[in-house]
N, C-alpha and C positions, 0 to 999 in steps of 0.2 A: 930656573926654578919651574916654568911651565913645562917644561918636558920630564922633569924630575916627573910633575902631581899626572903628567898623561900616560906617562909607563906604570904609575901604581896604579892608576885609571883602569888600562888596557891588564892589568895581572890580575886585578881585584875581576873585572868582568869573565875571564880565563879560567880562574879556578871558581866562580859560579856555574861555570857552562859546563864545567868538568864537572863539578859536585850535581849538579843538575841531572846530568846522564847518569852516572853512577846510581842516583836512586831511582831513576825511570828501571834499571838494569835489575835493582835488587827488588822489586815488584813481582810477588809470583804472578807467574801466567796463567790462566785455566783458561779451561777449553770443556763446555758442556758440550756432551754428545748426545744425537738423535735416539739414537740405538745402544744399549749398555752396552760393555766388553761384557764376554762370557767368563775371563777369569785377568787376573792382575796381569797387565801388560807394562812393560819400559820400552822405552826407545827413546834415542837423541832424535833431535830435531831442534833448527835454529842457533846451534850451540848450546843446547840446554836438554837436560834428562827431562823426561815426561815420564812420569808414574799414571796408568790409568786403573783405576775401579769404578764399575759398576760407568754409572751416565757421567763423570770427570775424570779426565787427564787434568793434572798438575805440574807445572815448571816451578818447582820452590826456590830455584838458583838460575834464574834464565840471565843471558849474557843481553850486550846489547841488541842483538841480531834476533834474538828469539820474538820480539812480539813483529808479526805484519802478518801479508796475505801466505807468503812463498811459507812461514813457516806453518800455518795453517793449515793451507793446503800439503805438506808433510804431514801434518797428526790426520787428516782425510785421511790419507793413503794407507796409512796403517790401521785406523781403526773406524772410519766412518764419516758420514755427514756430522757436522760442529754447527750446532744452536748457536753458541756463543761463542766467542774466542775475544782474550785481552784477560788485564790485570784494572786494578783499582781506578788508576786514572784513567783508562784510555780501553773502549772494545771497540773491536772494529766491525762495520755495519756496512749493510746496502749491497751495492756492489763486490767491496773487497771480499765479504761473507760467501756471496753468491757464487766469485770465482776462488774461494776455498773448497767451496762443496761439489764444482764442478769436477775435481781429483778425487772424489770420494768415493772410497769403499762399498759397494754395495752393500745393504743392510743383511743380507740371505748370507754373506762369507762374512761380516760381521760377528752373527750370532753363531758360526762354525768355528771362529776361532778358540 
């Protein structure tokens, strides 16, 4: 009987940790930029489509891989220094910010694109 109540135990905690991720996952990402895009830009990055205008890039379908520094630092490279980056629950600050922007676009081919 106690290993019966320990395996619904260990399922019941399983598809919490699953359902858990799945909504970290369906959380858009933005990404506020220093320097506007000069006109609508896409690009993957993370696993996830990023739509930018004007001062935001968008992830409205990001996977789990899309929110951290590495994908960050990818929206850098394509379009510039990121003010902010993260979704609802979670931005990422300090440091990991720091070495987002360290891959970043110059602002002068920025505003050429």
């Amino acid at each position: 009987m106690k290993l019966r109540t320990l395996a619904a135990a260990c399922a019941a905690v399983m598809s919490v940790s699953f359902a858990a991720g799945a909504a970290m996952a369906d959380d858009p990402i933005t990404a506020k930029l220093q320097t506007p895009v000069a006109e609508k830009t896409k690009f993957i990055a993370g696993g996830a489509v990023f739509l930018c205008e004007g001062d935001t890039c968008l992830a409205a379908a990001p996977s789990s891989q899309t929110y951290g520094a590495s994908t960050c630092k990818d929206v850098a490279k394509k379009v510039g220094a990121v003010v902010s980056f993260g979704g609802v629950r979670k931005q990422l600050e300090g440091a990991k910010l720091e070495q987002c922007n360290a891959a970043a676009l110059p602002a002068q081919q920025v505003a050429n694109r």
